[in-house]
C-alpha positions in Angstrom: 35.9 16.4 21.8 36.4 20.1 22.3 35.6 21.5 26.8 35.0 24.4 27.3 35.2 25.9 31.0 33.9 29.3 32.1 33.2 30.6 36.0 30.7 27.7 37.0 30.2 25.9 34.0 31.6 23.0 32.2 29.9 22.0 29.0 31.6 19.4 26.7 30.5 19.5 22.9 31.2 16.5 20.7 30.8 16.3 17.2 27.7 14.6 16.7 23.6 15.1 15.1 22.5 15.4 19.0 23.9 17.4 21.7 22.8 18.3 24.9 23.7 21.4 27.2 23.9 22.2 30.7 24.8 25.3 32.1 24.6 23.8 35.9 28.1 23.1 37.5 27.2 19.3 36.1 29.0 17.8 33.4 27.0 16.7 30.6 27.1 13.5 28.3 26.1 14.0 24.9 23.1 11.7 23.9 24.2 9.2 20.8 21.8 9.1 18.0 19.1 6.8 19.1 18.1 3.4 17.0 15.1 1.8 16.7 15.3 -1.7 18.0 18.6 -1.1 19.9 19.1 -2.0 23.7 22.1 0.3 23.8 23.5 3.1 22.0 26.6 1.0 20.8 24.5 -1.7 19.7 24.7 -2.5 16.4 27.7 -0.5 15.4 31.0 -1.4 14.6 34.2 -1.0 16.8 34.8 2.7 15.3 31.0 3.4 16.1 29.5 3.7 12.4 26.5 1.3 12.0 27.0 -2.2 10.3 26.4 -2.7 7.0 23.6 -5.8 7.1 23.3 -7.7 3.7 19.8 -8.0 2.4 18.5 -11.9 2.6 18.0 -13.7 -0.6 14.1 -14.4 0.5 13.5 -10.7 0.1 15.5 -9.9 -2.9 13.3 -13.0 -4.1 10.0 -11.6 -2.6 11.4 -8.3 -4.3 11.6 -9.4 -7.4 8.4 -11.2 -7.9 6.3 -7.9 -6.3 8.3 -5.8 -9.2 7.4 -8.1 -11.8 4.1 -7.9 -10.7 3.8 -4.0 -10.9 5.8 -3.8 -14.0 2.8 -6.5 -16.0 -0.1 -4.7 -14.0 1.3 -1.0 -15.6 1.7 -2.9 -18.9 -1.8 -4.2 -18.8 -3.2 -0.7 -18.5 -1.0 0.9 -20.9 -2.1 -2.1 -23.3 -5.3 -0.8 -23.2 -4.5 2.7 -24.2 -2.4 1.4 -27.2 -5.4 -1.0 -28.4 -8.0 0.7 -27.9 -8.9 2.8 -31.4 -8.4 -0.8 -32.8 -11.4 -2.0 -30.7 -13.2 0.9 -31.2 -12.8 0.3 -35.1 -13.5 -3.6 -34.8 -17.2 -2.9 -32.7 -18.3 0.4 -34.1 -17.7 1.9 -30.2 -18.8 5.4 -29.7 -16.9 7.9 -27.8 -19.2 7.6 -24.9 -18.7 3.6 -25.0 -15.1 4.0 -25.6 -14.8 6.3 -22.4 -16.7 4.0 -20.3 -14.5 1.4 -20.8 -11.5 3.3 -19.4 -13.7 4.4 -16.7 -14.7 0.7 -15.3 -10.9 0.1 -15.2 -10.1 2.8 -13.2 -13.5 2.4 -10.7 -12.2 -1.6 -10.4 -8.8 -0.1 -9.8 -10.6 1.4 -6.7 -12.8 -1.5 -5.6 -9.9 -3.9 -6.0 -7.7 -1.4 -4.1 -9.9 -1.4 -1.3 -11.0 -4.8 -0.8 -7.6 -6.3 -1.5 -6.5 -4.2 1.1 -8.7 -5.2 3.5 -8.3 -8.8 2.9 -4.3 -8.1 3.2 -4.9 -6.8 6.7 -6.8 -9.5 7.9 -5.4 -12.7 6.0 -1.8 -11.3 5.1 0.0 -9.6 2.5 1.3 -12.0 0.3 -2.3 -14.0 0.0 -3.8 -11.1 -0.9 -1.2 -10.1 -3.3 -1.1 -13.5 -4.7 -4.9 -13.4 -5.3 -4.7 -10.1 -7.0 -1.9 -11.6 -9.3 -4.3 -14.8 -10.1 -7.5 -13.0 -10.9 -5.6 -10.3 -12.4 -3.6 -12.9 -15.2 -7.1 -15.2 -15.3 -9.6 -12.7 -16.2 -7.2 -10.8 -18.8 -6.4 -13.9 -20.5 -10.2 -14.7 -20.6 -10.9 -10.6 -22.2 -8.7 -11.7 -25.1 -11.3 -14.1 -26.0 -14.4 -11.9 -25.5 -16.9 -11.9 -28.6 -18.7 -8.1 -27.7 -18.2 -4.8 -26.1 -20.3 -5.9 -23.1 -17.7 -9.3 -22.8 -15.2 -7.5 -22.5 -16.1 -5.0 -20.3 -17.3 -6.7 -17.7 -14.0 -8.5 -18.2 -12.0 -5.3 -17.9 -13.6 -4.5 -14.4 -12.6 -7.9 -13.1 -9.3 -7.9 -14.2 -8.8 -4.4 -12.7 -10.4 -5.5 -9.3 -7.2 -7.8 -9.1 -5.1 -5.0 -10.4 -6.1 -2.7 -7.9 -4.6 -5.0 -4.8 -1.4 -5.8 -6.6 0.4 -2.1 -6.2 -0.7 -1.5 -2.3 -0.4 -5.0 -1.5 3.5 -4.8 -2.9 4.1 -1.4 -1.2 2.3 -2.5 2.0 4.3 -6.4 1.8 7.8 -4.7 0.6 7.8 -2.1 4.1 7.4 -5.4 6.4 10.3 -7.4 5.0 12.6 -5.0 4.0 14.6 -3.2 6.3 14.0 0.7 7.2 17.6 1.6 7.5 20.9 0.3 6.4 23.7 2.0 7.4 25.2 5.3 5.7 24.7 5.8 2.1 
């Protein structure tokens, strides 16, 4: 802590992100960094005053996990399509036009499925929105791989994408409620 005294003024500096200054004949108490949730400004901090290092619970490294794997199949399902996609244009005689379209309704049940899962996660909860998304997302995909026609599968795509669309803002939206905002220093 370093005072410094003039004619009428006393004004202590310590070394911290927030200081405050008075150039009345008052002494001044620097302000500690404010924490979100804390009663006091020593709350929460160790005897030196550095902020305690909390461990992450097992339920949301668990709920972490399973919302990761569930991002990591829903890119690999639209990457799947990009990859097999001149083979089904081969197999049906697709034209460009067709072939395009069918990238399209993925991306426009991306949207819708985006949307209304979101919704429905606001008013039901997270997880039983993100759980539906996984179900009709895994359901309907496993049902295209059996389609006999262009139109089949199609109409299968769009489905499967309306359950994609409410897997990734479902996770993002789930994963900023249960894990914490701030742990400590890096």
């Amino acid at each position: 802590m370093v005072s410094i005294h003039a004619a009428q003024c006393v004004c202590q500096v310590r070394y911290s992100s927030t200081l405050t200054f008075s150039l009345a004949r008052a002494r001044t108490v620097p302000r500690p960094p404010r924490r979100f949730g804390a009663e006091s400004a020593h709350e929460g901090n160790d005897v030196r005053g550095e902020p305690r290092q909390t461990p992450i619970p097992r339920r949301v490294l668990a709920i972490t996990a399973i919302a990761g794997a569930a991002v990591i199949f829903d890119g690999y399902d639209l990457q799947a399509l990009a990859y097999s996609l001149p083979k089904i244009v081969s197999e049906w005689t697709l034209t460009p036009i067709q072939a395009g379209l069918l990238g399209s309704y993925t991306f426009v049940g991306l949207f819708v499925g985006a949307v209304s899962l979101g919704a429905l996660g606001d008013r039901w909860g997270r997880q039983r929105a993100l759980v539906l998304g996984v179900v009709v997302f895994a359901l309907v995909m496993g049902t295209a791989g059996f389609a006999r026609n262009y139109t089949e599968f199609a109409l299968l795509r769009f489905l499967a994408s309306i359950g994609m669309g409410g897997v990734l803002p479902g996770t993002i939206a789930m994963l900023s409620e249960y894990v914490p905002a701030r742990r400590g220093r890096a």
